[in-house]
C-alpha positions in Angstrom: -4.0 -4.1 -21.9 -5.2 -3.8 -18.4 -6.0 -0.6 -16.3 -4.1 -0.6 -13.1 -6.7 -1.4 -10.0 -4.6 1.7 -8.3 -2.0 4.3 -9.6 0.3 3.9 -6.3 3.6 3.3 -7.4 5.9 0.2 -5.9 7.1 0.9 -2.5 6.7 1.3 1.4 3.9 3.2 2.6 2.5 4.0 6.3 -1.3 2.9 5.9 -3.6 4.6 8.1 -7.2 3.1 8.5 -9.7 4.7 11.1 -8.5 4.6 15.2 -5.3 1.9 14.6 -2.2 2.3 15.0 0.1 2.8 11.4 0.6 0.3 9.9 3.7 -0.3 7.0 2.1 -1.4 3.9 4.4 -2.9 0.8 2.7 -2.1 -2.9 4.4 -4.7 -5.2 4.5 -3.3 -9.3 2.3 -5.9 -9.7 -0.3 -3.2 -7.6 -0.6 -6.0 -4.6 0.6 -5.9 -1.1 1.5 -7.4 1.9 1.2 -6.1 5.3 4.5 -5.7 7.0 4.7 -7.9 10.1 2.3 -10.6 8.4 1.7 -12.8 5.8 -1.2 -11.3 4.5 -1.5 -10.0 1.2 -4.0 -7.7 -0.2 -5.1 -8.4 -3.7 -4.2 -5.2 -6.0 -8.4 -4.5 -6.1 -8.9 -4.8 -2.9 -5.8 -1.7 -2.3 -8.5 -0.1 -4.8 -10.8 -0.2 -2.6 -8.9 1.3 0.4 -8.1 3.9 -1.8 -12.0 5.4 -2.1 -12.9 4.5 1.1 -10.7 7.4 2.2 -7.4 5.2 3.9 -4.3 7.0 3.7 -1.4 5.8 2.4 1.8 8.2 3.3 4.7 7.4 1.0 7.8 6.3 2.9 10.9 7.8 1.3 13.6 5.1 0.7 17.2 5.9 2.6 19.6 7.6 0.6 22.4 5.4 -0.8 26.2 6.3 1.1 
């Protein structure tokens, strides 16, 4: 058994690095992600990494069903 790179769960977060602008961030449950916008995806360690260098990552709550 592995140990996760990161303990944030699946979902949409804003992603908050430095002086830009949010960005949306997607975490797969694999612990990957993808930039919103792009086609660039961030390998699962290197989330781990934004993590302790102090990015923020705000949860975005999903819509309520109707």
């Amino acid at each position: 058994m592995t140990t996760p790179a990161h303990d944030l769960k699946p979902g949409y977060y804003w992603y908050y690095i430095e002086s830009d602008p949010p960005s949306i961030i997607h975490i797969r449950e694999t612990g990957e992600a993808s930039l919103m916008g792009s086609d660039y995806d961030v390998p699962a360690e290197d989330v781990a990494s934004m993590i302790q260098r102090g990015e923020q990552f705000i949860w975005i709550e999903p819509p309520l069903g109707r």
